[in-house]
C-alpha positions in Angstrom: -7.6 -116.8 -2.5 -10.6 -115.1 -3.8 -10.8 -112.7 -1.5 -7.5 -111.3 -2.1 -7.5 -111.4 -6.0 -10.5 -109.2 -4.9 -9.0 -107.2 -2.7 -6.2 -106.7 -5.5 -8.7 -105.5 -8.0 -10.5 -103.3 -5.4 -6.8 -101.4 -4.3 -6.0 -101.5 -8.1 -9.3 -100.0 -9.2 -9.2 -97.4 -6.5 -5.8 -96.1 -7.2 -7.2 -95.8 -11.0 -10.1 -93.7 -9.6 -7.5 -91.6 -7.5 -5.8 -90.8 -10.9 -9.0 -89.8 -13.0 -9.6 -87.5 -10.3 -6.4 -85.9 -10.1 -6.0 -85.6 -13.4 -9.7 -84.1 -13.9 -8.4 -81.4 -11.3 -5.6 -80.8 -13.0 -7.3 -80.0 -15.3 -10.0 -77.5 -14.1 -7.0 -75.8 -12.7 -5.7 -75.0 -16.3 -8.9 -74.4 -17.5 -9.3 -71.7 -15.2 -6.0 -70.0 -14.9 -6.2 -70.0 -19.1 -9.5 -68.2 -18.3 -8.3 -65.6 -15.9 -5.4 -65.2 -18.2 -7.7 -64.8 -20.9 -9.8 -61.8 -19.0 -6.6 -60.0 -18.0 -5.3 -60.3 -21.4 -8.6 -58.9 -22.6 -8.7 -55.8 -20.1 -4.8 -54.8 -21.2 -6.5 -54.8 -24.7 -9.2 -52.4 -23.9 -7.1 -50.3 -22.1 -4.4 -50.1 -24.8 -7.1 -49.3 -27.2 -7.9 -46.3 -25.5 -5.0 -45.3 -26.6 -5.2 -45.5 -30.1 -6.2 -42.8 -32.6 -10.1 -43.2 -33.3 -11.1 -45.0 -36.2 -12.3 -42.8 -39.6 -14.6 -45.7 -40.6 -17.7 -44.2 -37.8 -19.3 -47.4 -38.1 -19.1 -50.5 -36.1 -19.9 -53.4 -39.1 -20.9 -56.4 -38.3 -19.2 -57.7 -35.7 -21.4 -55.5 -33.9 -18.5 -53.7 -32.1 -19.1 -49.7 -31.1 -15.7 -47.5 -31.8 -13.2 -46.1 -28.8 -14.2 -43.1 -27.3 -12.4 -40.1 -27.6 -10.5 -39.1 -24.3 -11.7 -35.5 -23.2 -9.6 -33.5 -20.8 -11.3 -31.2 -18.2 -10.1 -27.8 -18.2 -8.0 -28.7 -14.8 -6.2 -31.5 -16.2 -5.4 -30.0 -19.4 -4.2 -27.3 -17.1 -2.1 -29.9 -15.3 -0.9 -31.5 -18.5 0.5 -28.4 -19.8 2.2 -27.6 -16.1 3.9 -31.1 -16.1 5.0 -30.6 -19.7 6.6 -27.0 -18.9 8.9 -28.6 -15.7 11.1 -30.0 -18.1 11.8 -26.6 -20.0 11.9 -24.9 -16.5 14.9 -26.9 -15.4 16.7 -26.9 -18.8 16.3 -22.8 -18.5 18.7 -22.8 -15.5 22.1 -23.7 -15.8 23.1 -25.2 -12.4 19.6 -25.4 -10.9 19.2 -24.3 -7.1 15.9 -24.8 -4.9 15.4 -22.8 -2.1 14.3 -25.2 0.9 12.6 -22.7 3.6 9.7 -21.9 5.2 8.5 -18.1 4.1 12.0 -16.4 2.9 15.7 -16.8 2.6 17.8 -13.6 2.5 20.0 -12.9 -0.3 23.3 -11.2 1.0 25.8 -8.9 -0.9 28.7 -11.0 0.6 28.7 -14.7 2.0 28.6 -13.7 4.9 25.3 -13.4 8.0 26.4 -9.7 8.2 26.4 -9.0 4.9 24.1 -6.1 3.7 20.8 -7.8 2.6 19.7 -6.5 -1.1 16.7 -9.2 -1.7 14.8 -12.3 -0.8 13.6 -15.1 -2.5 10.2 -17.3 -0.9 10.6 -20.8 0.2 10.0 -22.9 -3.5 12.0 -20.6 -5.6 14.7 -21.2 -7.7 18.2 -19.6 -8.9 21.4 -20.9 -10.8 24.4 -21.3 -8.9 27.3 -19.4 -10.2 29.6 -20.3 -7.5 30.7 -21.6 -3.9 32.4 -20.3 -1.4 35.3 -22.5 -0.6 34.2 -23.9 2.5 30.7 -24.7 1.2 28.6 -22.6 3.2 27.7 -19.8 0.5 26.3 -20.3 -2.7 26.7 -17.3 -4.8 23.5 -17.3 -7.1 21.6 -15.1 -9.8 17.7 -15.0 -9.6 15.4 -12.5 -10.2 18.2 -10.2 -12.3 20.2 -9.9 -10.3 23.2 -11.7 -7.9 23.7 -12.4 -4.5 24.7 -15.0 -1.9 22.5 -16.8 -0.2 23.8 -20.0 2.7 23.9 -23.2 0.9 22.2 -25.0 4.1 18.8 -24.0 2.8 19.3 -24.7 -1.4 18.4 -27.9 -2.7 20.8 -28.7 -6.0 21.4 -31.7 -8.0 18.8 -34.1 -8.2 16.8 -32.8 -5.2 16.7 -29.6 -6.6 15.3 -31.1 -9.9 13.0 -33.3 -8.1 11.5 -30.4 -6.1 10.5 -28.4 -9.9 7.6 -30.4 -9.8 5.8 -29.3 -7.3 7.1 -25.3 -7.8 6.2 -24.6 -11.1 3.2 -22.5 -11.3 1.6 -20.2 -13.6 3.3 -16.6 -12.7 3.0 -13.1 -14.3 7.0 -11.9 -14.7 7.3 -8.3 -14.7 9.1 -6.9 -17.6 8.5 -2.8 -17.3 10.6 -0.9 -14.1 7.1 -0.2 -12.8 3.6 -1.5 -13.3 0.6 -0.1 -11.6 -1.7 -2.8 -9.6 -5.2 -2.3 -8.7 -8.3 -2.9 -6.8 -10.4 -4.0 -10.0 -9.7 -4.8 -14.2 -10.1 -1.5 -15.3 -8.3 1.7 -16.0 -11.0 4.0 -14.9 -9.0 7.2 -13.0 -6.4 6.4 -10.5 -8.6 5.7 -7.4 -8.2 1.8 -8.1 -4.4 2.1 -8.2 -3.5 -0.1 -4.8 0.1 0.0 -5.4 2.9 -1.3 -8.1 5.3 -3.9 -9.1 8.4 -3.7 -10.0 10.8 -5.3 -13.3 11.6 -8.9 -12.9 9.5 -9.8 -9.9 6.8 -13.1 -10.5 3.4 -13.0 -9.0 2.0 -16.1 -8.7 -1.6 -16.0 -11.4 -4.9 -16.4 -9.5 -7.4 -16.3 -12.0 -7.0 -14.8 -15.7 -9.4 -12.5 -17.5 -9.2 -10.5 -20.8 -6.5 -8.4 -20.5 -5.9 -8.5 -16.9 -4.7 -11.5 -14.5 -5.4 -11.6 -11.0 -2.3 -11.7 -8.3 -2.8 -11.4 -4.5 -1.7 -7.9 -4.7 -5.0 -7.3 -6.9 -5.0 -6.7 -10.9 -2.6 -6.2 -13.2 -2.9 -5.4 -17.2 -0.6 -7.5 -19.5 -2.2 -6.0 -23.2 0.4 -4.0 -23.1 3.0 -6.2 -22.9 4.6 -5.2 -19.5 4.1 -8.5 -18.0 4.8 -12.3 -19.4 2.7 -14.9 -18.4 4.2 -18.4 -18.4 4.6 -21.6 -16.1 8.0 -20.7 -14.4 9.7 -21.0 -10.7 9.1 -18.4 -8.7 12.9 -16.7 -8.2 14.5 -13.8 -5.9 13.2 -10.3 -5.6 15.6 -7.4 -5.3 15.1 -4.4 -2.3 16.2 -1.3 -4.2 16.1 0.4 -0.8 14.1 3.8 -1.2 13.2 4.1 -4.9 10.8 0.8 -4.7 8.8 2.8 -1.9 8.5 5.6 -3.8 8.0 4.8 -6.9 4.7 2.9 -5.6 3.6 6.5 -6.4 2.6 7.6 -9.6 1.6 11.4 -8.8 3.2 11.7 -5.2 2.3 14.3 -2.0 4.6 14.6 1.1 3.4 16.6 4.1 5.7 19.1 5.6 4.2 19.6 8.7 6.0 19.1 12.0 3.2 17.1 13.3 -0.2 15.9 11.3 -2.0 17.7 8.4 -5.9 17.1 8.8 -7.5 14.8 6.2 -10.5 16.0 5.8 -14.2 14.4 3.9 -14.2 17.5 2.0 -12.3 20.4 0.8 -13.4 22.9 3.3 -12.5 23.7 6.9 -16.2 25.5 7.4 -16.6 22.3 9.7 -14.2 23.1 12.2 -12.7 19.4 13.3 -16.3 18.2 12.2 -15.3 16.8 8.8 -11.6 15.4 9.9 -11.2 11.7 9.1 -7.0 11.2 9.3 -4.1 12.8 10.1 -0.8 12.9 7.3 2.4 12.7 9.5 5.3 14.3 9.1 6.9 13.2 6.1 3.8 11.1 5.0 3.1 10.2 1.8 -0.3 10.3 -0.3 -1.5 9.7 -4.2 -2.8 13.1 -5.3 -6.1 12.0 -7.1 -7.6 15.0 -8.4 -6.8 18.8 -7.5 -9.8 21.0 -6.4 -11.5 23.4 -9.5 -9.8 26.5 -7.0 -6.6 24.4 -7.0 -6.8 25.1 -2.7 -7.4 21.3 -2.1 -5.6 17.7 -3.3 -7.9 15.0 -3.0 -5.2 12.1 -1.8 -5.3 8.5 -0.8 -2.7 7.3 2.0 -2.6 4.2 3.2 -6.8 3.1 4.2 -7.5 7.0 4.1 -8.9 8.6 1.1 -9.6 12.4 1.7 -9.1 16.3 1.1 -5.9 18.1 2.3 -4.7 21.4 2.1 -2.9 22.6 -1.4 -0.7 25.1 0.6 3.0 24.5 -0.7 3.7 25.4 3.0 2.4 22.3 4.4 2.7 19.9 1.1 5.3 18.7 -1.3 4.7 17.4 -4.8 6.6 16.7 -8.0 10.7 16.5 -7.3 10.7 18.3 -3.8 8.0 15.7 -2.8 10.3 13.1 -4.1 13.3 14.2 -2.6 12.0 14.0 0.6 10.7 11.0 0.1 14.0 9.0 -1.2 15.3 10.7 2.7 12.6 9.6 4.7 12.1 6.1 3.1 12.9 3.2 6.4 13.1 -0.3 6.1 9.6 -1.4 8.1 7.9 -5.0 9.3 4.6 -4.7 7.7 2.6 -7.3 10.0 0.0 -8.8 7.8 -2.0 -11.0 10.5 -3.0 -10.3 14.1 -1.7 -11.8 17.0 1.6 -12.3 15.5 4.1 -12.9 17.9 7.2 -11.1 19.6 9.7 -12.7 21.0 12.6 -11.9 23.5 15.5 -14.1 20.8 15.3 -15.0 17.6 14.1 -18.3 18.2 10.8 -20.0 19.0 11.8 -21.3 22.0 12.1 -18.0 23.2 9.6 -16.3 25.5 6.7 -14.7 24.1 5.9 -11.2 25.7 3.6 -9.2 23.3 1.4 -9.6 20.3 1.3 -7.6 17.3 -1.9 -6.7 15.4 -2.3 -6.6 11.8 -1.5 -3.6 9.0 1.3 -1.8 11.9 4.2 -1.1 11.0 7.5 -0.9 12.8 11.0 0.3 12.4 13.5 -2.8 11.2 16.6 -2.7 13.5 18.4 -5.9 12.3 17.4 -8.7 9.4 18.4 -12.4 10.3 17.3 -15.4 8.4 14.0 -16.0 8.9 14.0 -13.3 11.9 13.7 -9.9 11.9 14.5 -7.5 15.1 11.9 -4.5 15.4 11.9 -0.9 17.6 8.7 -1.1 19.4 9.2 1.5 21.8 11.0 3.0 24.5 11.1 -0.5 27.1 14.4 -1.9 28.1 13.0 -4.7 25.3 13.1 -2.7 22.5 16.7 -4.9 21.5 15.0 -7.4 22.6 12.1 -8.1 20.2 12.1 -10.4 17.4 9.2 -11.3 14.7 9.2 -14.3 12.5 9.1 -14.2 9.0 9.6 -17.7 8.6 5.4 -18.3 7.8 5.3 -14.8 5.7 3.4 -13.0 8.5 5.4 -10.1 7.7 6.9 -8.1 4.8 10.2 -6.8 5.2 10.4 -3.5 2.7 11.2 0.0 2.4 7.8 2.1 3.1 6.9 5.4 3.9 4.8 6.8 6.6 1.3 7.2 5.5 -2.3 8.6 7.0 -4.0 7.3 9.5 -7.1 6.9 10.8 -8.6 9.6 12.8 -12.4 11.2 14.4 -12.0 14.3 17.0 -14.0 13.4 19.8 -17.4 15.8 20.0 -17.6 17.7 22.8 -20.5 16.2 24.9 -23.2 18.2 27.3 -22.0 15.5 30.5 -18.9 17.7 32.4 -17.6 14.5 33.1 -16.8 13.4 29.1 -16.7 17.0 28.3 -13.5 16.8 31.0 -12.2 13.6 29.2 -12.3 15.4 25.8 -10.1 18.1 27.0 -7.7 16.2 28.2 -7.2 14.3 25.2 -7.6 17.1 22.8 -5.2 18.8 24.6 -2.5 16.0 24.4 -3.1 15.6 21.0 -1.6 19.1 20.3 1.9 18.2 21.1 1.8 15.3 18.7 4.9 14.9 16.5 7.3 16.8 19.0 10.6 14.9 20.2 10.5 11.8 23.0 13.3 12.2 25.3 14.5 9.9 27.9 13.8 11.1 31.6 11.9 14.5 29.9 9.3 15.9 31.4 8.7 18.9 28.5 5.7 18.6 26.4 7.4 21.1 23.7 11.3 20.1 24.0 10.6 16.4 24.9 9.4 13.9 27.1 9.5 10.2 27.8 6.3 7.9 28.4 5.2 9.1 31.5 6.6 12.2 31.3 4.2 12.9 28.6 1.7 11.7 30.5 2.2 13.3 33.6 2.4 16.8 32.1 -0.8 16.1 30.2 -2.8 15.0 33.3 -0.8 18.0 35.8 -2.6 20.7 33.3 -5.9 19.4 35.0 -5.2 19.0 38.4 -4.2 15.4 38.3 -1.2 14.2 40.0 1.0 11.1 39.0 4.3 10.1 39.6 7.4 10.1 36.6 7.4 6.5 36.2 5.5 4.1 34.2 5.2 1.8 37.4 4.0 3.8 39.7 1.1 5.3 37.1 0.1 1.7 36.8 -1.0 1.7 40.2 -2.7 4.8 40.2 -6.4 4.9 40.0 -8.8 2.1 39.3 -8.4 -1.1 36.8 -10.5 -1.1 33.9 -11.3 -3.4 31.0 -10.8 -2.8 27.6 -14.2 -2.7 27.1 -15.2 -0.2 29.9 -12.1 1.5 29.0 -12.7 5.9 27.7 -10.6 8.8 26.1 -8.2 10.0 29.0 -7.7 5.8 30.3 -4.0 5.2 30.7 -3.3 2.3 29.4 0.5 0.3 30.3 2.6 -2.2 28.4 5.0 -4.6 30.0 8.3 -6.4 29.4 8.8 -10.0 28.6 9.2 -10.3 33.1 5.7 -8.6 33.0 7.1 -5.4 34.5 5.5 -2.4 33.3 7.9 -0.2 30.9 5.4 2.2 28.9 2.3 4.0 29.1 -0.6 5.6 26.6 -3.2 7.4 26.8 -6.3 6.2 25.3 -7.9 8.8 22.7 -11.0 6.9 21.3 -11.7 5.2 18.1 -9.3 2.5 19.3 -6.2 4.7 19.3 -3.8 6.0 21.9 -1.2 9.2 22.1 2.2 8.5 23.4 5.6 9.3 23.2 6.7 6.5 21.3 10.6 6.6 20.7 13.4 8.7 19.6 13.0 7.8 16.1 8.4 8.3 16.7 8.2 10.8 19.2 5.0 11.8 20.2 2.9 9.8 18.0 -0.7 8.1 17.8 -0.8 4.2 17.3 -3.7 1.6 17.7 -4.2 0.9 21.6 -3.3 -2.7 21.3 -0.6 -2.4 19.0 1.2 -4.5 22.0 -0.3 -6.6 24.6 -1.4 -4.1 27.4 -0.6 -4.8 30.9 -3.2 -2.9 32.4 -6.0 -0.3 32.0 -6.2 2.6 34.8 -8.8 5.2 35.2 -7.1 8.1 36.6 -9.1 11.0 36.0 -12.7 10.2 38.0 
């Protein structure tokens, strides 16, 4: 009996035990969720007291607590503050708010339609207000930039996309407020040398850096003390092509050669040097800044294009003031500017097309056709010329009216070896018939000739024979490399099959003399302006 009345007690004391225990955990659990509550509460307090307005006492009493810092902004985030703060006032600016959604440019059209005559752009990011749709949804007719157009809704955000994409568009832009404003190489007004070209009303230049007086686009300076340009956090909108004028009004004080071929640029205003002191040649039709004239008035100093030299004053080879201008607003094309090397051409306006020839960087080349985000180009005389399409789509090429300018040129010296004294010749005497007409299947060095008509004739005034086709030159001779490659090397271009179409001949200083196209003629271009096929010697 006594051992289960002990037992009893034992069971009854032990459950009593269990629920001290218990109860002791319990509470140690509360104990220490009140403490982490406690902390967190404490941390939302500091924080929120960072937020507060600093106390005017300065002194901590005696509670021994020191006084909230004041918050301090680095130039970057204040910067990014007052961005954030402008989106809000960029959307409101635009009454039905559209976001362009591309990669490099959209085309804006005079009518909805993808024949419509193109009269501006506006870069991937930009933004316009949507006036209207066409009925079937596909155009959205649009203001931006001052001025309207049509642009295909598939590539506008609108709505709350449109507003959502502000945000990361707004930028810090200089908008153009004057018809013209002169950009240049460096802050400062010192003569017209620095003058790199000009932008025109309404156009926004994203701001690289800002100075006092001046900001910094990627085009190079331009002065907004006088007021001609706005700076402000905006969207960056459409830009118009006002076909000719824009080209030539890049020119403050403008000079177009007459000439039926190339005027000389010479180093200096004399011709006592012979070909000694020429550095370019000024097409036909070129245009130059006149920089200063010559105390005998006999000589402009110009600069065209990379080319800064002396030409001839002689009204019979030069234009200026409104004859120069007239001829200007005639010969003004619509040209792909290529602005990186290697850019690809391709035989449809698509990138799974084939690839068949590379471009190289500052060439130019008549626009035949403008698609969205494609643009077709005349490279020469091949059966690809329809056939060859750019991307614009990564802004590897402008798109613009321009006019031809100088270019880089040496004479080569005559040399005391026959054999290069041989090659000189022949080049110097091919370069005589530069800026007469190409014809197809012409064998005329005056009247006209094709390719390898031109260089046929050229290498039959030395006792060299080749054959009227392109083809067949390629297989006359002996290969060379580019870098083994000298003046009087043919050099030949193929199709997208890799059939040789055209041929060159190589002149030195990395140039060749060919007879480009009907619209070119006989012209001299940089020797890989195109992919070359193949290099022949013919002459040794």
């Amino acid at each position: 009996m006594s051992d289960t009345n002990n037992n009893l007690d034992y069971k009854e004391a032990l459950k009593k035990a269990r629920k001290k225990r218990n109860k002791n955990r319990y509470q140690q659990y509360v104990m220490i969720g009140g403490g982490v509550l406690i902390v967190v509460l404490l941390v939302i307090a500091v924080i929120l007291s960072g937020d507060r307005p600093a106390s005017n006492d300065g002194a901590s009493g005696e509670s021994g607590s020191a006084p909230a810092e004041e918050t301090t902004l680095s130039p970057e985030q204040a910067e990014e503050q007052e961005r954030l703060a402008a989106v809000d006032e960029v959307v409101s600016s635009y009454g039905n708010l559209g976001v362009i959604q591309v990669s490099g440019y959209l085309n804006v059209r005079e009518t909805p339609a993808t024949d419509g005559t193109i009269i501006g752009t506006i870069m991937g990011g930009g933004g316009c207000d949507i006036l209207d749709t066409t009925e079937d949804g596909s155009w959205h007719h649009i203001s931006s930039g001052g001025f309207e157009g049509y642009v295909s809704s598939q590539y506008v955000l609108t709505g709350e996309a449109a507003r959502a994409a502000v945000a990361d568009n707004v930028k810090k832009m200089a908008v153009i407020t004057t018809d013209s404003l002169r950009v240049r190489s460096e802050p400062v007004f010192e003569g017209s040398d620095n003058v790199v070209g000009a932008v025109a009303r309404d156009e926004r230049y994203e701001i690289l850096s800002e100075g006092d007086g001046w900001v910094e686009i990627e085009q190079g300076y331009i002065s907004t003390s006088d007021g001609n340009a706005e700076v402000r956090y905006c969207l960056n909108e459409a830009r118009k092509l006002d076909m000719r004028t824009m080209a030539v009004n890049q020119y403050s004080n403008l000079l177009v050669s007459k000439v039926n071929n190339y005027l000389n640029v010479r180093s200096s205003p004399t011709q006592d040097e012979g070909m000694g002191n020429v550095i370019g040649k000024l097409p036909s039709r070129a245009a130059a800044e006149i920089l200063e004239t010559s105390e005998d008035g006999q000589w402009y100093k110009i600069k065209s294009g990379n080319i800064t030299g002396y030409v001839s004053a002689d009204p019979q080879y030069i234009a200026t003031g409104q004859e120069a201008r007239d001829l200007a607003l005639q010969e003004a094309a619509l040209m792909a500017v290529v602005k990186v090397d290697g850019l690809r051409v391709r035989t449809e306006p698509s990138t799974e097309s084939k690839i068949w020839t590379q471009l190289s960087m500052e060439e130019k080349y008549p626009v035949i056709d403008q698609l969205d985000g494609w643009v077709q180009i005349e490279l020469d005389t091949g059966e690809d010329t329809d056939n060859a399409y750019i991307s614009t789509r990564d802004n590897n090429v402008e798109v613009r009216y321009a006019l031809p300018e100088a270019i880089k040129f040496s004479p080569l010296e005559e040399q005391a070896n026959a054999e290069m004294s041989r090659r000189t010749q022949i080049v110097n005497y091919a370069l005589q018939f530069v800026g007469n007409p190409y014809v197809w299947g012409g064998t005329s060095l005056t009247n006209g000739a094709d390719c390898s008509g031109f260089t046929m004739k050229v290498m039959e005034h030395f006792g060299i024979s080749l054959p009227h086709y392109s083809g067949s030159q390629a297989k006359m001779g002996r290969a060379v490399s580019s870098s083994e490659m000298r003046p009087g090397d043919l050099i030949f271009y193929a199709n997208s099959s890799g059939t040789v179409n055209h041929v060159a001949m190589y002149i030195g200083n990395g140039q060749i003399v060919h007879a480009a196209s009907r619209r070119s003629g006989i012209r001299i271009s940089t020797w890989n302006y195109r992919q070359p096929k193949t290099i022949r010697n013919v002459i040794d």
